[in-house]
Each structure stands twice: as structure tokens, then as C-alpha cells.
N, C-alpha and C positions, 0 to 999 in steps of 0.2 A: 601390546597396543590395546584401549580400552576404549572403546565407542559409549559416548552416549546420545541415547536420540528421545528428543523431545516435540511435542508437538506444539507447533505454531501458526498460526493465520491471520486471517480476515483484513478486509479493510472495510469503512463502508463510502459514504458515497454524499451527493448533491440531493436526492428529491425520493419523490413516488410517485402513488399511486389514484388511478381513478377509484371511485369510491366503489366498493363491493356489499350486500348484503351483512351485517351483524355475523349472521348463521354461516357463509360461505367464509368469511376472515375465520371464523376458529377454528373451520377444519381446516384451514391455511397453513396454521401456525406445527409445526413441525415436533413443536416439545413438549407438548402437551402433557406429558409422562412424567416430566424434568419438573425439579422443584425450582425455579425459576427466580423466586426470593430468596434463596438460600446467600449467606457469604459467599460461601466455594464458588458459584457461580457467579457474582460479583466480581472476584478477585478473579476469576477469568477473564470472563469480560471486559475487565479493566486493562488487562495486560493486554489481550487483542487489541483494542482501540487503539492504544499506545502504540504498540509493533508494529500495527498495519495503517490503519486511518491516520493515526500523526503523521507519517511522510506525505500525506497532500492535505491535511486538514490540523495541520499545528497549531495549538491557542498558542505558541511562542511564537510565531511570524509575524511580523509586521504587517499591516494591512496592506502597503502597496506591493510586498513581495506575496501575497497569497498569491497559489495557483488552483483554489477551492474554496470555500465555504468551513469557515468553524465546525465543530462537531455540535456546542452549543448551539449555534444557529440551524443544525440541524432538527437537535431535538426541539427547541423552542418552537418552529414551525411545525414538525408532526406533531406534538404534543394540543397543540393548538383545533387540530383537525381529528385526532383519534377519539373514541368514546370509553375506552381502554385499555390496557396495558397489551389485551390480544392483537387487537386492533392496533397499536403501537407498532407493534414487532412487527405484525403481517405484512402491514405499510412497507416497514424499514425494505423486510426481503423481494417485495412485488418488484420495487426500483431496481433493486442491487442485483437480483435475476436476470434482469435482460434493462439493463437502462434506454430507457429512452426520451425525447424532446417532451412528448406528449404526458409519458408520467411524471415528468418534473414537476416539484411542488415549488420548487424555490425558484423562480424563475427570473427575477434579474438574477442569479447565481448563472444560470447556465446561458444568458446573455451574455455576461464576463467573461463565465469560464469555458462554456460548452461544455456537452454531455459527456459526465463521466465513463472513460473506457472499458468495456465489457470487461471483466473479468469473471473467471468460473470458480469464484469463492461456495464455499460449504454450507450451505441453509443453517444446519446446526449451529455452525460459529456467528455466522452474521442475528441470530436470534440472540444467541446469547449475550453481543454485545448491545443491542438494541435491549436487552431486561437491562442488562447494567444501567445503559442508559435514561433509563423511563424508571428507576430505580430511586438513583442517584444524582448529583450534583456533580456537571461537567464542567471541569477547568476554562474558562473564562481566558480572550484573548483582552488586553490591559485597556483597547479601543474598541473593545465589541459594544457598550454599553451606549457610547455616544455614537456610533453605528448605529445601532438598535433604533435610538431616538429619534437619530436623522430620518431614516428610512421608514419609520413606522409611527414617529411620533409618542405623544406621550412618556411618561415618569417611565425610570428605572424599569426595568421587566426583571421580573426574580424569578430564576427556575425552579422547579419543583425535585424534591429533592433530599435523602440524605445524605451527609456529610460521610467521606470518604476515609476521613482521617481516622476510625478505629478500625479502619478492615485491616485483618492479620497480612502482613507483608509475606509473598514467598520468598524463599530461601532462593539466593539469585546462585546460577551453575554456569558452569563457561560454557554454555549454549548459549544462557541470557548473554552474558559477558558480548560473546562473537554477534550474536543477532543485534545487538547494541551497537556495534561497530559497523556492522552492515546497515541497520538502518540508521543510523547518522549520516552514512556515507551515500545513502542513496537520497536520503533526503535534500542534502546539500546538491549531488547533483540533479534531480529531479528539477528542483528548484529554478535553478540556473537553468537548464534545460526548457521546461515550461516557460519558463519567462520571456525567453528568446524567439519559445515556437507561437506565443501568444502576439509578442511585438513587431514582430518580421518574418514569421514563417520558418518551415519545414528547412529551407531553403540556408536561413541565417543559424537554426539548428544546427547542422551540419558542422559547418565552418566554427562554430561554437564547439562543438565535440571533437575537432580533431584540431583545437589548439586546446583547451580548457580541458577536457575531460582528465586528461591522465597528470596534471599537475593539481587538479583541485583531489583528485583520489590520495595524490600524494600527500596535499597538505593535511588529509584528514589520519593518513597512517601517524606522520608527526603528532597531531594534535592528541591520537588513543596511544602513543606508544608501540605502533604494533607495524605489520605491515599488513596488507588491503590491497588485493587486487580484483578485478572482475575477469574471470577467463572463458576461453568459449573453444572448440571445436572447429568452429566454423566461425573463425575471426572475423572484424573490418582492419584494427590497428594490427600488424604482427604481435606489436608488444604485448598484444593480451592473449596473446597463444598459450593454451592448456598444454602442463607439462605431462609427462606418463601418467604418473600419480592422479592430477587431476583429472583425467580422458577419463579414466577409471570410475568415478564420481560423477561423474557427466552422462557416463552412459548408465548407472544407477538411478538417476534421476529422473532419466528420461523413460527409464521402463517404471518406474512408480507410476509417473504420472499414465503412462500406457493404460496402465494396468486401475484407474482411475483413482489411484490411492492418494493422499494428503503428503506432499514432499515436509519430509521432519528436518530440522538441522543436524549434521554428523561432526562428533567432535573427537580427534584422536589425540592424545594425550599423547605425549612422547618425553619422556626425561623431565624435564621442568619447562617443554613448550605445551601450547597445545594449536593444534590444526584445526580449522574449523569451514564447516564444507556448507552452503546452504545455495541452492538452483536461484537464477533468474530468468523469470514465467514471461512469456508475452502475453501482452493485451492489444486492443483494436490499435491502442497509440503506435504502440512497439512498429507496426506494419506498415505505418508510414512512412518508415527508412527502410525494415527486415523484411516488408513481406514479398510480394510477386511484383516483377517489373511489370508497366503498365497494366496494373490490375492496380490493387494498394499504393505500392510506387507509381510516382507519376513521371512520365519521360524525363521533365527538367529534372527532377530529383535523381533520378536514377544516374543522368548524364554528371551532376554535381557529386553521386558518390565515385563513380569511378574516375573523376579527376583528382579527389581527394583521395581516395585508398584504391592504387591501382590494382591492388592483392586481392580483393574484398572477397570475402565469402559468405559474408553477413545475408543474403538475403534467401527467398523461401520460406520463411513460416509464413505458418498457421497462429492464430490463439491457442493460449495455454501450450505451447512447446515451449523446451527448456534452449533459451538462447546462448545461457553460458552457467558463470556460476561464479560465486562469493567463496573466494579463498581467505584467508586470515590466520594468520599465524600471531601469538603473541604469549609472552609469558607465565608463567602459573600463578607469577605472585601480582598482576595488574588486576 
């Protein structure tokens, strides 16, 4: 059996910051050590935004299915307000630290969308993808530009920017492969999910997950060739009961994050499959179905999940606990 573990992160976010001192932003910025223009960290950067940021900020979504804000329209706005590239980053992390209504920059964004769910992302990563970003030229949604116009008026807006298209590709491993699989499959249901909790509530969620959830998981096993489950410990559906095996990974996960370390994807190779193991983290959102009855959960909701899933075990977190976990199995030659 041969493990391999690679590291993966970040997402970023809607807005920022209130404006700080020049001198206070660069003692802000975290990397200061870090060659920050280099490729290598480009070519990081680049992969973060993509694994993490594209599941709620895809420049391929349509505009009426966003459940966020472009990543372009991100940087277009800091960009616009920084004096810097320090000043840039620092922004990025002040938001993505502790989001809040107040720091929002984009502000019909989080009239749409509302404020992005806390997560306890890595300074280090979220900087890094902010150089990329303020670096480079971010992929463009096909309606962003007449967006742009409507909203803001005047010609064309052109980012700032190099071209992407000579950074050295890395060498993709069935880490990539499985985290590929996983964020597809989260993204698809996120999507659907947000969509429903933006339209009709918490309420209509629900009833959305436990008809939808485990046939759209399915369609996405079809679509990679593989199979794709999400398992958990402490289920809602039985069907997504962690087997031995899993339990085993689950409880690995849970003591990383204990232990406050960076969860890595785990890939075990077996004959010509390979297994692939990677945590589902809660955030603020998560707790509006998983967290504490009448605290997070609110009575009507609480009352609608145990109509729906008499079994339930889902609830009790906190942020940042491991709620379950991205199983994946599929071939050596896909």
C-alpha cells in the first residue's frame, strides 16, 4: 500500500478591508521572506484559486447560477483601491480572516450573495494566491465584461496582468486526479445547494438534499468514471455511513486538524485502483443544518430535519470540524 500526501488549500472570498496605515499593511503581510514573483509561486497560486476559490467563484458559471462574485471582479476591485502589491495581499487576508458586512468591498456582491462563511484558511496560502492574482491575468466569466459596463459604466475594463499561458504546467498525480473529482462534485452540489438556500431558504435546502443530493453525487461518479461518495461518522442519510476503512481516515483527520495542521489528500494505491481520501471542513454555513439545535439550528429547521432523517446524527459542530469525508475510488489508467 503506497500513500501519497500532497498539500492543498485555500479559497478566497467577496471583499475587505477598512483602510490601514502604508507602514501597518506591510507588517501585515506574512511573506515577506518569500519571493513572491517567482513562477513556483505563481504556479501555486494558480492551482489554489482553482481547487479552492472556483467552487463558489467559477469564471465558467453562468451569471444567473453564481453563488459569488468572480475572482476577476475581485481583483478588479482591490486592485483599484490598493497602492501596492503589499497592500494588495494584506487586503485580500484582512477579509478572508474574519469576513465580515463591514469589511466588504464589493458590496452589491454581498447584497446578492451575503457574507462569505468564515473559514480558517492558512494566511500563507490565501497570500499566495492574492500574488498570483495581482501578478497575473485572471480567467474571465464570458458575461463579466458587459457586467462590468452595466454596473460601472464606461469601455472595456482590462486587467492588469501577465499572460498565464507560459507558466510550467505541474506534473498532475492521482491526488490532482481525486481532488478533481472532489471538487467537481462539490461544486455541482454547492451550487444547487446555494441556489435553493438563496431562493427559499434553509428550509427548501433541506428538502433539496435529501431528494437531490445523492443522485446528483451520482451523476458526477458517471460523468469521472469513478465512484464518489461523501462519508461521515456521524451521518444525516444512512447511505453515507463510513465503512471500517473509512472511520479509520476520519478519525486521522480529525486529529490533524486537532493538532492544528493543514488536512493533505491521502491516496492509496491498490493493484490498478487507487483510493482517495480527502476531509469535509465545516464552516459558519455548514451550522445552519450541523451545528447546535436552537443555537445555529433554528427550531423550524431542526423540526424539518428530523422529519426528514429520523436517524440523524449530523448535528453538533463547531467550525472547522471534520463533518465527514471525500471517498473516491477509480482507476489508474483515468
Amino acid at each position: 500500500m503506497k500513500w501519497t500526501l500532497i498539500t492543498l488549500v485555500i479559497a478566497l472570498s467577496l471583499a475587505s478591508c477598512k483602510k490601514s496605515s502604508e507602514e501597518d499593511k506591510a507588517d501585515y503581510v506574512k511573506l515577506k521572506s518569500t519571493d513572491l514573483n517567482s513562477e513556483e509561486i505563481a504556479v501555486k497560486g494558480k492551482t489554489l484559486m482553482e481547487n479552492k476559490c472556483y467552487l463558489c467563484h467559477s469564471p465558467e458559471t453562468v451569471q444567473g447560477s453564481m453563488i459569488a462574485p468572480p475572482m476577476v471582479a475581485l481583483k478588479m476591485r482591490y486592485s483599484n483601491d490598493a497602492k501596492s502589491k503589499e497592500e494588495f495581499i494584506a487586503d485580500i487576508w484582512s477579509f478572508v480572516e474574519k469576513p465580515t458586512e463591514d469589511k466588504a468591498k464589493l458590496k452589491g456582491a454581498v447584497k446578492r450573495f451575503g457574507v462569505m462563511p468564515y473559514q480558517p484558511y492558512a494566511q500563507e496560502d490565501i497570500e499566495v494566491i492574492a500574488a498570483f492574482m495581482y501578478d497575473y491575468e485572471i480567467e474571465e466569466p464570458e458575461w463579466f465584461q458587459k457586467h462590468w459596463k452595466d454596473e460601472h459604466g464606461g469601455k472595456r475594463k482590462r486587467q492588469r496582468g501577465k499572460a498565464t499561458g507560459n507558466l510550467p504546467k505541474p506534473q498532475q498525480t492521482y491526488a490532482d486526479i481525486g481532488m478533481s473529482y472532489a471538487k467537481s462534485t462539490k461544486a455541482t452540489l454547492g451550487k444547487n445547494l446555494m441556489g435553493a438556500i438563496q431562493k427559499e431558504g434553509v428550509l427548501h435546502a433541506l428538502s433539496f438534499c435529501n431528494v437531490q443530493a445523492m443522485p446528483l453525487t451520482d451523476s458526477m461518479s458517471t460523468k469521472h468514471n469513478a465512484t464518489i461518495k461523501r462519508v461521515s461518522d456521524k451521518y444525516r442519510n444512512p447511505k453515507n455511513e463510513a465503512n471500517e476503512e473509512e472511520l479509520k481516515y476520519i478519525s486521522l483527520y480529525k486529529q490533524i486538524l486537532e493538532n492544528g495542521e493543514e488536512p493533505e489528500p491521502i491516496v492509496v494505491e491498490e493493484n490498478e485502483k487507487v483510493n482517495f481520501y480527502y476531509p469535509i471542513v465545516t464552516n459558519d454555513m455548514c451550522l445552519k443544518c450541523h451545528g447546535t439545535p436552537d443555537k445555529e439550528i433554528q427550531s423550524e429547521t431542526y423540526e424539518r430535519i428530523k422529519t426528514l432523517y429520523p436517524k440523524d446524527k449530523a448535528i453538533g459542530y463547531n467550525v472547522n470540524e471534520v463533518r465527514g469525508m471525500w471517498s473516491i475510488n477509480f482507476d489508474k489508467n483515468e
